[in-house]
PyMOL Python script that loads the backbone (N, CA, C, O; Angstrom):
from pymol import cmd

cmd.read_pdbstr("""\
ATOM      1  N   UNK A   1     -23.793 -15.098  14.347  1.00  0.00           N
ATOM      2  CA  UNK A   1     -23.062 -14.082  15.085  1.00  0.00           C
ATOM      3  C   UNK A   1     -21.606 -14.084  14.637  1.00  0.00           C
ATOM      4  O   UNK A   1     -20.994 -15.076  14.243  1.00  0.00           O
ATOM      5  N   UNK A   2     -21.103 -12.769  14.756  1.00  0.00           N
ATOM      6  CA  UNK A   2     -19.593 -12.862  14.290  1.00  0.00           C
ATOM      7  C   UNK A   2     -18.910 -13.131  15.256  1.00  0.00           C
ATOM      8  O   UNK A   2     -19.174 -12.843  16.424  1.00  0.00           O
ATOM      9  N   UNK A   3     -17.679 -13.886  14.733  1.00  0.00           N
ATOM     10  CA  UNK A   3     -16.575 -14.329  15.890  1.00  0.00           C
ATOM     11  C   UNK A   3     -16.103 -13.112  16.454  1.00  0.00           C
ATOM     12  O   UNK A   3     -15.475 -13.354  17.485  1.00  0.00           O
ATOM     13  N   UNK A   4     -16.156 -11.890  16.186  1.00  0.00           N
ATOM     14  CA  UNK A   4     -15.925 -11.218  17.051  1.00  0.00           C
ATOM     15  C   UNK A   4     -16.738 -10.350  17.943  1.00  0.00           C
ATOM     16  O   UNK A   4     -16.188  -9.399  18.498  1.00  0.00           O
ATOM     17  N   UNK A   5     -17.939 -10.583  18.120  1.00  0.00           N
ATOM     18  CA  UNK A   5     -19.295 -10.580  18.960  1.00  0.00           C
ATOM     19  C   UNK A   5     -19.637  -9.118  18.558  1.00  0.00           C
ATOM     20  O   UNK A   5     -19.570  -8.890  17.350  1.00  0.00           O
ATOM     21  N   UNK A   6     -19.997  -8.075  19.384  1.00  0.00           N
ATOM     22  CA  UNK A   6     -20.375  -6.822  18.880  1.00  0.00           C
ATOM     23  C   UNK A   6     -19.431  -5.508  18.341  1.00  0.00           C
ATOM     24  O   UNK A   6     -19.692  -4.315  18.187  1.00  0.00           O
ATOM     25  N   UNK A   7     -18.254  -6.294  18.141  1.00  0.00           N
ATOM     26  CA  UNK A   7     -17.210  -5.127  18.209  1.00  0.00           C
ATOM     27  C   UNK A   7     -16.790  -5.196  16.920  1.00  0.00           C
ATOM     28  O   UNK A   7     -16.194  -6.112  16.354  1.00  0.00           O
ATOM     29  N   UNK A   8     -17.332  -3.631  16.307  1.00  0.00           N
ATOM     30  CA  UNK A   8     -16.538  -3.430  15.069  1.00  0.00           C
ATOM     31  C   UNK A   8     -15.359  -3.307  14.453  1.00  0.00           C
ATOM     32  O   UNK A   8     -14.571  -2.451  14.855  1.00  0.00           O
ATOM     33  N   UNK A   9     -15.091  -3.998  13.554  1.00  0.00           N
ATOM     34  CA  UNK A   9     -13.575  -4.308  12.756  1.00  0.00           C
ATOM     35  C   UNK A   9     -13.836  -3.095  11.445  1.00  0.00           C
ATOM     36  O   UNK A   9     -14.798  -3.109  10.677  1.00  0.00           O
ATOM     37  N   UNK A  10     -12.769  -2.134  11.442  1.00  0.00           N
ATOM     38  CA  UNK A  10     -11.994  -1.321  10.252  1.00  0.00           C
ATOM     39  C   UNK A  10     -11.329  -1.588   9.961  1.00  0.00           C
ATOM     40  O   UNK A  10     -10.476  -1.594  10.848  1.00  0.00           O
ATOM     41  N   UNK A  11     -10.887  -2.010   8.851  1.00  0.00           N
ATOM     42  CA  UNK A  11      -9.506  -2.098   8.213  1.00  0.00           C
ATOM     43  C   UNK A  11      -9.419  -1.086   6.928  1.00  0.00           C
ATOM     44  O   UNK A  11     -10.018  -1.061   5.853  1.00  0.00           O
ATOM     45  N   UNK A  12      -8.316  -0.189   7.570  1.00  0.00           N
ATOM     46  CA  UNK A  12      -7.914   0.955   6.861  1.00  0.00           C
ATOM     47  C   UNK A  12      -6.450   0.220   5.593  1.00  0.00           C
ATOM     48  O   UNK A  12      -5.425  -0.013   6.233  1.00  0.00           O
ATOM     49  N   UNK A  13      -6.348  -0.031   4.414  1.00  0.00           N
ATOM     50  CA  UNK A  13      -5.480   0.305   3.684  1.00  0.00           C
ATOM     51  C   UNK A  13      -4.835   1.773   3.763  1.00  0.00           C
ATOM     52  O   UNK A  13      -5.532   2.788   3.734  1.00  0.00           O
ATOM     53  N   UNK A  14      -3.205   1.792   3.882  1.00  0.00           N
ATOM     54  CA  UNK A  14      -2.955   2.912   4.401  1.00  0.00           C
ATOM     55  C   UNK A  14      -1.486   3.057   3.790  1.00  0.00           C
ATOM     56  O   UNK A  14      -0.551   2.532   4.394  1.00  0.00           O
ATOM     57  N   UNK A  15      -1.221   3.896   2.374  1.00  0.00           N
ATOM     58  CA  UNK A  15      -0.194   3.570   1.699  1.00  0.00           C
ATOM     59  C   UNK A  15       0.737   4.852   2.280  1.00  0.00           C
ATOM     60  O   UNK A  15       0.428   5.605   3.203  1.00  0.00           O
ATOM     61  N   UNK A  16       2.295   4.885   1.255  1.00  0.00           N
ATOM     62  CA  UNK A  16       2.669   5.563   1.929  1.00  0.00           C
ATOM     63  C   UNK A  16       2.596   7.135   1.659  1.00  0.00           C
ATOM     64  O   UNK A  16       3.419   7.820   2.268  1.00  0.00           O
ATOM     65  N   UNK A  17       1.620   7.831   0.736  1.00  0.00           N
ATOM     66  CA  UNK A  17       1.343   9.347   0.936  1.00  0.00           C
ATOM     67  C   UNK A  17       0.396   9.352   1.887  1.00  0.00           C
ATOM     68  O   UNK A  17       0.026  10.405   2.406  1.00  0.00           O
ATOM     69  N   UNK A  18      -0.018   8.359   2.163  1.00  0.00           N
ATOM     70  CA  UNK A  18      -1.034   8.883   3.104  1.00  0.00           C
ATOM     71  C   UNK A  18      -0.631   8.483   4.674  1.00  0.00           C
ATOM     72  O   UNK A  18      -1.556   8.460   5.485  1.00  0.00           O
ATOM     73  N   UNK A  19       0.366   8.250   5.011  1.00  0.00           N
ATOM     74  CA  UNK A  19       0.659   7.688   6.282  1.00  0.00           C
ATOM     75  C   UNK A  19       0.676   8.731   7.512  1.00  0.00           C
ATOM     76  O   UNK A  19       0.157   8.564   8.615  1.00  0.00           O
ATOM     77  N   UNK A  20       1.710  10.324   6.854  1.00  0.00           N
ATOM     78  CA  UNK A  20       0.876  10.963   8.239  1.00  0.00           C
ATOM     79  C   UNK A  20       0.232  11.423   8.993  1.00  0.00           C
ATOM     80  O   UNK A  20       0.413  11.772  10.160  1.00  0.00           O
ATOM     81  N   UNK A  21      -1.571  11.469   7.529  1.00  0.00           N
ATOM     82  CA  UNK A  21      -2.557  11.760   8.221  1.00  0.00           C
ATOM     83  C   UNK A  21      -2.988  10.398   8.775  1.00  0.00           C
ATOM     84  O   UNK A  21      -3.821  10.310   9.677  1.00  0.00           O
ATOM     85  N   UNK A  22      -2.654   9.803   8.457  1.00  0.00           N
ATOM     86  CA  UNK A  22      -3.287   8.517   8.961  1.00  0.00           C
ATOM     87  C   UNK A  22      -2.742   6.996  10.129  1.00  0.00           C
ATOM     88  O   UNK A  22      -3.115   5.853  10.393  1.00  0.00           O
ATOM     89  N   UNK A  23      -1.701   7.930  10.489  1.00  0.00           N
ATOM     90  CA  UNK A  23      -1.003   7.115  11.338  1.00  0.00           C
ATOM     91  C   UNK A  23      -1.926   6.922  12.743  1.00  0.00           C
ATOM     92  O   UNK A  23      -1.707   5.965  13.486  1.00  0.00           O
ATOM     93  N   UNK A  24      -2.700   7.655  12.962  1.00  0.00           N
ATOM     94  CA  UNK A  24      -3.603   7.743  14.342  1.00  0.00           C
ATOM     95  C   UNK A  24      -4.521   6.540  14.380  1.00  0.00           C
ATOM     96  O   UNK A  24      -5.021   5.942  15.333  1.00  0.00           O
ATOM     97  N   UNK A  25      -4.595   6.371  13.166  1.00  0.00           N
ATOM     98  CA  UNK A  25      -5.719   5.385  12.598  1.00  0.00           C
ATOM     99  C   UNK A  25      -5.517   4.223  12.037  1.00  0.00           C
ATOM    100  O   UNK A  25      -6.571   3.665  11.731  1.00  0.00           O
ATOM    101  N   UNK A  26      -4.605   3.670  11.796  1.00  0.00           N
ATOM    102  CA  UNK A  26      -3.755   2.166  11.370  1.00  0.00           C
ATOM    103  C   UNK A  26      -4.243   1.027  12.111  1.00  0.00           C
ATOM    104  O   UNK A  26      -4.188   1.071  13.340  1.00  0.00           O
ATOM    105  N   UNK A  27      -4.611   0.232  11.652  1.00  0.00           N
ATOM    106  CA  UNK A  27      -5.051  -0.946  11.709  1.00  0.00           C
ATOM    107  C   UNK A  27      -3.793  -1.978  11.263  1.00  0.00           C
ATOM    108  O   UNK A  27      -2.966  -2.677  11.848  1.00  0.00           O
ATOM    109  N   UNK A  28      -4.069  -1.722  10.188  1.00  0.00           N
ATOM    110  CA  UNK A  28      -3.079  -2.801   9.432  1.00  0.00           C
ATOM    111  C   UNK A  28      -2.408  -1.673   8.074  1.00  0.00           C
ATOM    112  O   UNK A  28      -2.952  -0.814   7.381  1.00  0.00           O
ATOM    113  N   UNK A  29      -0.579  -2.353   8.173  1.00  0.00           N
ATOM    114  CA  UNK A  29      -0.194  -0.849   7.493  1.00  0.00           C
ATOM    115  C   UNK A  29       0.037  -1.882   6.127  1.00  0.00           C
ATOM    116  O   UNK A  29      -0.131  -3.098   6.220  1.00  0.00           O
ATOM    117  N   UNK A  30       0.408  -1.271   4.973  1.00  0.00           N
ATOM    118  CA  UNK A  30       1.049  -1.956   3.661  1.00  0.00           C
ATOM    119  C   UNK A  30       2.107  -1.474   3.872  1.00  0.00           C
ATOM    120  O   UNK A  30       2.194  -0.246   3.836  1.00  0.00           O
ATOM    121  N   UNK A  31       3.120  -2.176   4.126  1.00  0.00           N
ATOM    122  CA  UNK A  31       4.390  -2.691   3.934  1.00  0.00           C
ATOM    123  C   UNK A  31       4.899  -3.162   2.686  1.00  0.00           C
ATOM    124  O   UNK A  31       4.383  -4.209   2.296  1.00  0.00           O
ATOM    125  N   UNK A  32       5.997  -2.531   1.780  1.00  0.00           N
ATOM    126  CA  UNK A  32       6.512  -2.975   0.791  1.00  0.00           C
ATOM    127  C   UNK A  32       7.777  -3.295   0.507  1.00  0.00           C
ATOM    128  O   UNK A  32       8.443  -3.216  -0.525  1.00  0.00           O
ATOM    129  N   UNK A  33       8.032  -3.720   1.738  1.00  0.00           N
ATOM    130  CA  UNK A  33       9.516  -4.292   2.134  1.00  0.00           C
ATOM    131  C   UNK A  33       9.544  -6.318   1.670  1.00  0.00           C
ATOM    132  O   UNK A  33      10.519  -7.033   1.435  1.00  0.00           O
ATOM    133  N   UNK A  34       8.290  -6.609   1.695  1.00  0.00           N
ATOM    134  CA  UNK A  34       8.500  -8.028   0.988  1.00  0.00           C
ATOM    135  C   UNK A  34       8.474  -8.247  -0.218  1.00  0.00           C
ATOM    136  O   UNK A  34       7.620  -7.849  -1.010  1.00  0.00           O
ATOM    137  N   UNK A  35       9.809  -9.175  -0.536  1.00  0.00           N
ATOM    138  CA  UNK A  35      10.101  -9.292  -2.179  1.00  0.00           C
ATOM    139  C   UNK A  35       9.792 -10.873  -2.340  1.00  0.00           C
ATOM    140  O   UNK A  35      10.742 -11.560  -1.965  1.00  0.00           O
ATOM    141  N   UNK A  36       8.862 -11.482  -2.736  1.00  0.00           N
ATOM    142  CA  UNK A  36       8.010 -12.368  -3.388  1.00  0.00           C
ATOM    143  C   UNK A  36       9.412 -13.131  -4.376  1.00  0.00           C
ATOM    144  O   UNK A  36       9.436 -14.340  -4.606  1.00  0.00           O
ATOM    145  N   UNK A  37      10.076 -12.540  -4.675  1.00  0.00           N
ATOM    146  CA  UNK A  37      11.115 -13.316  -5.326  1.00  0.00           C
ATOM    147  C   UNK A  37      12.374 -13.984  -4.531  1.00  0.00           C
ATOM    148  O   UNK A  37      12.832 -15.105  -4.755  1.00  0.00           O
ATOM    149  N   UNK A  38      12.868 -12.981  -3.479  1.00  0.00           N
ATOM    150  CA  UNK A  38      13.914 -13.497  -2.680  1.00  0.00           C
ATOM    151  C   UNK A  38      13.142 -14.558  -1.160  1.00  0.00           C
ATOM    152  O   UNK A  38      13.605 -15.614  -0.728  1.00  0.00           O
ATOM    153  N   UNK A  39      11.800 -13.761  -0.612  1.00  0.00           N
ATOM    154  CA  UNK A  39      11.413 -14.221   0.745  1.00  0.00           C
ATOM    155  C   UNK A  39      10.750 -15.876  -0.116  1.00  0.00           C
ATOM    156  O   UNK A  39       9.575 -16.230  -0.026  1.00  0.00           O
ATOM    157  N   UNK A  40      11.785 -16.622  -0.859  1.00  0.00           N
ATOM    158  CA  UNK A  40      11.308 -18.293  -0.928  1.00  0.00           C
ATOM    159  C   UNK A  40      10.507 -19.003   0.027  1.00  0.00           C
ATOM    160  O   UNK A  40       9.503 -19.694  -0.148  1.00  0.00           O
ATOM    161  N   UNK A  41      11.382 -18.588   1.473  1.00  0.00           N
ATOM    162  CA  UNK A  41      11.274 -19.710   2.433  1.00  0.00           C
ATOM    163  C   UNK A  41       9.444 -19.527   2.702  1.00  0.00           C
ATOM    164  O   UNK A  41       8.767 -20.546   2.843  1.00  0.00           O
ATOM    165  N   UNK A  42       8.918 -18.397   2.738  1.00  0.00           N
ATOM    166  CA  UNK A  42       7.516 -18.004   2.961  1.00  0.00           C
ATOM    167  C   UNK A  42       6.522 -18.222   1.699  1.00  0.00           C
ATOM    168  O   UNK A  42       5.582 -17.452   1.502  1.00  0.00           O
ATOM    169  N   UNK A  43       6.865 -19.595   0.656  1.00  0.00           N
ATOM    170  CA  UNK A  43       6.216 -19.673  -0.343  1.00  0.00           C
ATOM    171  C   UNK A  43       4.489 -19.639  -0.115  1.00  0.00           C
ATOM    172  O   UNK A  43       3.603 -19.000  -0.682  1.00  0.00           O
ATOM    173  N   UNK A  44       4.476 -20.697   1.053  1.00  0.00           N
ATOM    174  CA  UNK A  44       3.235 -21.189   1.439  1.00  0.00           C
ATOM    175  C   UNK A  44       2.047 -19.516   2.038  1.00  0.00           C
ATOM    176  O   UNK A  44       0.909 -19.112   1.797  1.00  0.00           O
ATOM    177  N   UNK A  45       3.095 -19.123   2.780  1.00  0.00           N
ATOM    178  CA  UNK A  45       2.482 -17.574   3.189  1.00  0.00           C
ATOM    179  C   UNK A  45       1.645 -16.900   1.925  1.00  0.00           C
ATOM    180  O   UNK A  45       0.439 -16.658   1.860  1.00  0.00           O
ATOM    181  N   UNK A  46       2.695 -16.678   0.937  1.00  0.00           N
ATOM    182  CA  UNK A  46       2.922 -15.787  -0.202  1.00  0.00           C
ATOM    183  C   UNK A  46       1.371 -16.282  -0.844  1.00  0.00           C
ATOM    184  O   UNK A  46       0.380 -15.583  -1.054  1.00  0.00           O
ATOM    185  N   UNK A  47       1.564 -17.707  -1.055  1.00  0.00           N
ATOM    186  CA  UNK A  47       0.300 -18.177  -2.140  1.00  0.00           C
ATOM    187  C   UNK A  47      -0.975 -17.720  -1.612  1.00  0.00           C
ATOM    188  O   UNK A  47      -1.834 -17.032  -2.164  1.00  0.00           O
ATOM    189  N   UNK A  48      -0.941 -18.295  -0.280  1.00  0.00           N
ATOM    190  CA  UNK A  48      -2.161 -17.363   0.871  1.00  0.00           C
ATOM    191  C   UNK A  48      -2.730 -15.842   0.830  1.00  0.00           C
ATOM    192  O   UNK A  48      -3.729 -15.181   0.547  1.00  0.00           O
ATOM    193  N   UNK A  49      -1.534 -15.758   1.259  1.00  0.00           N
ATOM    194  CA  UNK A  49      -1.836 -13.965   0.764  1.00  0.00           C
ATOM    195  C   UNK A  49      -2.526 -13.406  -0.784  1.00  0.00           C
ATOM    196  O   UNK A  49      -3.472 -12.647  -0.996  1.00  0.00           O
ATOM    197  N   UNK A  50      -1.598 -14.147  -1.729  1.00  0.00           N
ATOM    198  CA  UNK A  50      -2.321 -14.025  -3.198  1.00  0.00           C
ATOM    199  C   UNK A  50      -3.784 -14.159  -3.363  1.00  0.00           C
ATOM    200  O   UNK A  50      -4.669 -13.431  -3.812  1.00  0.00           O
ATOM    201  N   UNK A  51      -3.725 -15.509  -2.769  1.00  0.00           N
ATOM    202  CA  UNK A  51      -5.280 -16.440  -2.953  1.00  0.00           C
ATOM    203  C   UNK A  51      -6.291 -15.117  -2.079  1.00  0.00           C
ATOM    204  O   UNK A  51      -7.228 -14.585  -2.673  1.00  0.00           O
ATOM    205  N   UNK A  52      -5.942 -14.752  -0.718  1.00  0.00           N
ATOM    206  CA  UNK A  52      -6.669 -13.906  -0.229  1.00  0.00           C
ATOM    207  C   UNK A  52      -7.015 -12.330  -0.903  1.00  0.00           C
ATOM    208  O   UNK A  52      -7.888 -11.702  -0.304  1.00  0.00           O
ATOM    209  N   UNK A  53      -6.374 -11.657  -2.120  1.00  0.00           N
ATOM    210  CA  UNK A  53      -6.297 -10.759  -2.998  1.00  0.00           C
ATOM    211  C   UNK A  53      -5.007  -9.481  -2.303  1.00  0.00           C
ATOM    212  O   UNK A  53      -5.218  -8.274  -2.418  1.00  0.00           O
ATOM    213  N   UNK A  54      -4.153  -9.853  -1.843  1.00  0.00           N
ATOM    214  CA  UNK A  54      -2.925  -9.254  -1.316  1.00  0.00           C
ATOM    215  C   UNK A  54      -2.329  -9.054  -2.918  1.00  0.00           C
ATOM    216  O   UNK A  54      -2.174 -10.001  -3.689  1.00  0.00           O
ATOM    217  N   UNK A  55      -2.153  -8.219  -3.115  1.00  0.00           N
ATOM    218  CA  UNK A  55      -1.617  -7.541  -4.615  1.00  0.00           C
ATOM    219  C   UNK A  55       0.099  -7.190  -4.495  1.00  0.00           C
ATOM    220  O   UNK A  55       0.400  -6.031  -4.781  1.00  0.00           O
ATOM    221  N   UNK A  56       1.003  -7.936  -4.172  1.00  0.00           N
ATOM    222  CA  UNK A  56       2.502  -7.537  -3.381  1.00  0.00           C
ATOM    223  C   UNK A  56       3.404  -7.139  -4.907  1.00  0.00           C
ATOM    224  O   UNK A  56       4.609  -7.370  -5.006  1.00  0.00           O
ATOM    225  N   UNK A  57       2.534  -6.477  -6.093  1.00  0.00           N
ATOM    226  CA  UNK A  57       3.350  -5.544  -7.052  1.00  0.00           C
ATOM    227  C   UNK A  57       2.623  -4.368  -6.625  1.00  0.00           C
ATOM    228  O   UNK A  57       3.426  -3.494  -6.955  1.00  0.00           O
ATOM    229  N   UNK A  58       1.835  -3.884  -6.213  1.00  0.00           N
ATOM    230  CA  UNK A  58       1.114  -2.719  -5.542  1.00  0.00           C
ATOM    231  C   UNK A  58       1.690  -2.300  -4.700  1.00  0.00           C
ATOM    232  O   UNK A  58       2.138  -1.157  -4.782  1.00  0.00           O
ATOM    233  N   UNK A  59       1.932  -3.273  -3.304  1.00  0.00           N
ATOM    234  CA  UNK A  59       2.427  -3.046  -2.060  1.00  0.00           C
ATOM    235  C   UNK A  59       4.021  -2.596  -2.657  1.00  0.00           C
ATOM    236  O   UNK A  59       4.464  -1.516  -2.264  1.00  0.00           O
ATOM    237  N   UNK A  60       4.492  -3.067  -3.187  1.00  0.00           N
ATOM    238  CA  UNK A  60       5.768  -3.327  -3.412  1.00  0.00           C
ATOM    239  C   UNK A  60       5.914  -1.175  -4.004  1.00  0.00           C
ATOM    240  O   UNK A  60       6.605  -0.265  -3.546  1.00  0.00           O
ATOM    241  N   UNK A  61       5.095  -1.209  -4.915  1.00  0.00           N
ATOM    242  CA  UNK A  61       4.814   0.145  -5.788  1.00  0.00           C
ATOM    243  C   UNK A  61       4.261   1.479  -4.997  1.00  0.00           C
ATOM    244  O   UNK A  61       4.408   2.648  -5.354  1.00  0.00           O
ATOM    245  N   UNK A  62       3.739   1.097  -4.090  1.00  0.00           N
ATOM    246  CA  UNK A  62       2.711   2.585  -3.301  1.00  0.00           C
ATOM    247  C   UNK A  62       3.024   1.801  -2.031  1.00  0.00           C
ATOM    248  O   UNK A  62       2.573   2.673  -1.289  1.00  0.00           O
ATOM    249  N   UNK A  63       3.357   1.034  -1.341  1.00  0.00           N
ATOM    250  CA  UNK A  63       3.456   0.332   0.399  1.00  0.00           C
ATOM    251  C   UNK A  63       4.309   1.434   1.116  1.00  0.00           C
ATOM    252  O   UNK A  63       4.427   2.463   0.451  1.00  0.00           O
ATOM    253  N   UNK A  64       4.848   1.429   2.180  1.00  0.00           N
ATOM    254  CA  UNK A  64       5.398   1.984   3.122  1.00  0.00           C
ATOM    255  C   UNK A  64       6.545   1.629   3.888  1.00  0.00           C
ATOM    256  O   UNK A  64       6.443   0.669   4.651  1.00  0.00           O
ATOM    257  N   UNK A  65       7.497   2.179   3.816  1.00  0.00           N
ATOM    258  CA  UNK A  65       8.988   1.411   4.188  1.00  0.00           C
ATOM    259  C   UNK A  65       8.825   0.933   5.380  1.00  0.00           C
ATOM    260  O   UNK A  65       8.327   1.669   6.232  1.00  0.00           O
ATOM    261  N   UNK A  66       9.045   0.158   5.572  1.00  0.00           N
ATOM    262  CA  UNK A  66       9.235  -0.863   7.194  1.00  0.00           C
ATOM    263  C   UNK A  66       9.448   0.318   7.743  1.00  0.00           C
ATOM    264  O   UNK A  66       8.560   1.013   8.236  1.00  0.00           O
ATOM    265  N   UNK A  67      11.491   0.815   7.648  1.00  0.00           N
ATOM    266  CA  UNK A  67      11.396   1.887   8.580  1.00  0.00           C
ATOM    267  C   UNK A  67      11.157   3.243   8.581  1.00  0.00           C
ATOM    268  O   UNK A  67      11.712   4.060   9.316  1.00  0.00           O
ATOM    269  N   UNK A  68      10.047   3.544   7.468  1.00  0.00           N
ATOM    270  CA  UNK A  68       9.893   4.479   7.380  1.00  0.00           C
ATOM    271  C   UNK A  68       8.539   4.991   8.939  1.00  0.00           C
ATOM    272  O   UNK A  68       8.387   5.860   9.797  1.00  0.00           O
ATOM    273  N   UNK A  69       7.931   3.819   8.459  1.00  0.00           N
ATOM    274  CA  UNK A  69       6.581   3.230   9.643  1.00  0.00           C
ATOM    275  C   UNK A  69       7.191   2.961  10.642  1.00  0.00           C
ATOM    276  O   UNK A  69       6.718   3.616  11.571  1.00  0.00           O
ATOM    277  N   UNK A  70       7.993   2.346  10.955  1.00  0.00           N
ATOM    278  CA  UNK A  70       8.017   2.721  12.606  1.00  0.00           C
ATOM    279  C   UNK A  70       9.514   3.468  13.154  1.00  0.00           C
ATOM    280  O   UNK A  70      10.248   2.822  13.902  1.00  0.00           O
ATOM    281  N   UNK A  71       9.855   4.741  12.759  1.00  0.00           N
ATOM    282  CA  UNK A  71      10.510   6.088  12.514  1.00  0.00           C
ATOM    283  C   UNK A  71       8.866   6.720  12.786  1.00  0.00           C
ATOM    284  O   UNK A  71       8.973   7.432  13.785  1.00  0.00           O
ATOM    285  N   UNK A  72       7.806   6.736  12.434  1.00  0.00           N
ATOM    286  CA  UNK A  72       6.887   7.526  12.448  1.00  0.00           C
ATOM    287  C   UNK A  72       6.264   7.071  13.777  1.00  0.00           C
ATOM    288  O   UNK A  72       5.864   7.929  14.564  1.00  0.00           O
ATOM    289  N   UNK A  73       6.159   5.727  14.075  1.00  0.00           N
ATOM    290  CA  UNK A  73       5.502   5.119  14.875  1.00  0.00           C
ATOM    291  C   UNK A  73       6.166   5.817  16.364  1.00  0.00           C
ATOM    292  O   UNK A  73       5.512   6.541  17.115  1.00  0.00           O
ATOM    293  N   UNK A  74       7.428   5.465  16.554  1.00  0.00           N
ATOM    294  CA  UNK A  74       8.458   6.115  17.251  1.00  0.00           C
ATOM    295  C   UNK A  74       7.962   7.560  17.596  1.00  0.00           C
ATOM    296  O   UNK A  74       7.436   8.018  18.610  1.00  0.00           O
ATOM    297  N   UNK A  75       8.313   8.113  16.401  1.00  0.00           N
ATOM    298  CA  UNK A  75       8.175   9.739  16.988  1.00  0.00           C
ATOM    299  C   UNK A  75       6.961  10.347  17.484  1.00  0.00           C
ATOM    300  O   UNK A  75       6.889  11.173  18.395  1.00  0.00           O
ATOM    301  N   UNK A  76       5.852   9.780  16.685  1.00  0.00           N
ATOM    302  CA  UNK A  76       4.522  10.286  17.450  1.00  0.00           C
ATOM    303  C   UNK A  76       4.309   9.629  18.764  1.00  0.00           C
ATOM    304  O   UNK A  76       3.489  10.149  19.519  1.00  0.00           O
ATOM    305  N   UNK A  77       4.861   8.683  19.096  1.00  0.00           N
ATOM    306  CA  UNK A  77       5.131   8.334  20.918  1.00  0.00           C
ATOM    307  C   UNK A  77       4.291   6.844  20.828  1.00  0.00           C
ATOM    308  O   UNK A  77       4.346   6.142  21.838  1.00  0.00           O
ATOM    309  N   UNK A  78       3.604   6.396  19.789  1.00  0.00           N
ATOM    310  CA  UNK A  78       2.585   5.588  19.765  1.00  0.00           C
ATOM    311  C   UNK A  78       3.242   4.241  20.408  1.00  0.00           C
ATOM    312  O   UNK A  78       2.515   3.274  20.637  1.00  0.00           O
ATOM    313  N   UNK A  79       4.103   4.220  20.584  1.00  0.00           N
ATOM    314  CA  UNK A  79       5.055   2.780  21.331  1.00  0.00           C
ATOM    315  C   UNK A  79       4.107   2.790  22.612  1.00  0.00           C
ATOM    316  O   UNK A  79       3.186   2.060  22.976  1.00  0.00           O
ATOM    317  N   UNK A  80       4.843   4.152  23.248  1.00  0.00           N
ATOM    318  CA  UNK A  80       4.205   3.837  24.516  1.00  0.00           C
ATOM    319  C   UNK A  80       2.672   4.020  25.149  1.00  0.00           C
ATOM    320  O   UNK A  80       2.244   3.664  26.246  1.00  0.00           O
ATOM    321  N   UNK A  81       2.100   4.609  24.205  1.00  0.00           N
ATOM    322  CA  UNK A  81       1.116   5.255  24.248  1.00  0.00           C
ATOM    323  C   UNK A  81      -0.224   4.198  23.822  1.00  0.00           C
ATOM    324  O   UNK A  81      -1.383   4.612  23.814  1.00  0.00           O
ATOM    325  N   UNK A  82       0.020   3.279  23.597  1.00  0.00           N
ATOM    326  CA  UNK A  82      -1.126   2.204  22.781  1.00  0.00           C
ATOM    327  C   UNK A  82      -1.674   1.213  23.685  1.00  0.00           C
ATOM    328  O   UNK A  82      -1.354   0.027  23.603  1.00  0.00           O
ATOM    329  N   UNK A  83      -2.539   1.689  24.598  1.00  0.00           N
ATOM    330  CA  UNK A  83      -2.973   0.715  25.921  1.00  0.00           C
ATOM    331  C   UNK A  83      -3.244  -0.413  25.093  1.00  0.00           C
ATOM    332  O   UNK A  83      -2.818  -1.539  25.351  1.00  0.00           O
ATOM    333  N   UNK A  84      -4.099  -0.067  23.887  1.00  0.00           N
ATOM    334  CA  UNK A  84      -4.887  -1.582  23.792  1.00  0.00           C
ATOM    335  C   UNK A  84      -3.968  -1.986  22.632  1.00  0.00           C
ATOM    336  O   UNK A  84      -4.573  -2.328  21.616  1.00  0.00           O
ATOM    337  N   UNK A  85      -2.794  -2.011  22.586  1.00  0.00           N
ATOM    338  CA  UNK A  85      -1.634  -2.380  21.705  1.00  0.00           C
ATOM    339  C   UNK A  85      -0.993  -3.975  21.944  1.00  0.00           C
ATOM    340  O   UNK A  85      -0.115  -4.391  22.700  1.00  0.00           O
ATOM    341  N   UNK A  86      -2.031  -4.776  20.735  1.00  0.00           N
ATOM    342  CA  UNK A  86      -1.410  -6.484  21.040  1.00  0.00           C
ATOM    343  C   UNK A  86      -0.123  -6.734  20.483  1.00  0.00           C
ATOM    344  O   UNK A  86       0.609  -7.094  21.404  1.00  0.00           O
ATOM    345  N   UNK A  87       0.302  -6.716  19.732  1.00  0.00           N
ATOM    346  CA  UNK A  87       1.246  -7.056  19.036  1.00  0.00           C
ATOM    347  C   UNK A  87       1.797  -6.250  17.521  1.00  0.00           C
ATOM    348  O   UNK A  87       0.745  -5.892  16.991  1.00  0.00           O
ATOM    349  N   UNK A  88       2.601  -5.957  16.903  1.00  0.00           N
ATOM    350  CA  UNK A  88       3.301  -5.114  16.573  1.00  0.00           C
ATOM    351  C   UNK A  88       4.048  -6.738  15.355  1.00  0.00           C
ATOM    352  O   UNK A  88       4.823  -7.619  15.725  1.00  0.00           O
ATOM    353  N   UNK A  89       3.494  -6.580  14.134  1.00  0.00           N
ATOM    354  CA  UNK A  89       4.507  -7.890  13.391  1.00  0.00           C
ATOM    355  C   UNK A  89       4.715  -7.802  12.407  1.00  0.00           C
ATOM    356  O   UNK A  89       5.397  -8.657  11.842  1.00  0.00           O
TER     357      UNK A  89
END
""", "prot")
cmd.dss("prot")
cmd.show_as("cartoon", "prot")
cmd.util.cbc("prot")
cmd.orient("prot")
């Protein structure tokens, strides 16, 4: 059984031409605001992410500005509007 019992998991990749049809629908956004050369202190993160197939010259190339994403997040109201809204990181 899956650890998350009967409830289906989507994970949408969601770059940034495609963000405002797809902002309704975000799961998890690509962000290309992390630079792999300056963020040192997160080496251990970074290798993780690699090892897991996180591609951060892609993200970096087609990702979505931090504030470009939540400027969008904002205006479509989705702050307040996200009952089942855990966390935001």
């Amino acid at each position: 059984m899956s650890i998350f019992g009967n409830k289906s998991i989507v994970v949408r990749q969601v770059f940034a031409e495609d963000l405002d049809s797809e902002l309704l629908m975000i799961k998890e956004a690509i962000l290309r605001d992390l630079d792999t050369n300056q963020d040192r202190y997160a080496s251990d993160s970074i290798k993780l992410l690699k090892c897991q197939g996180i591609d951060f010259e892609k993200n970096k190339e087609k990702g979505i500005n931090s504030k470009d994403f939540a400027k969008k997040f904002w205006d479509y109201g989705l702050l307040f509007n996200c009952y089942g809204l855990k966390s935001i990181t």
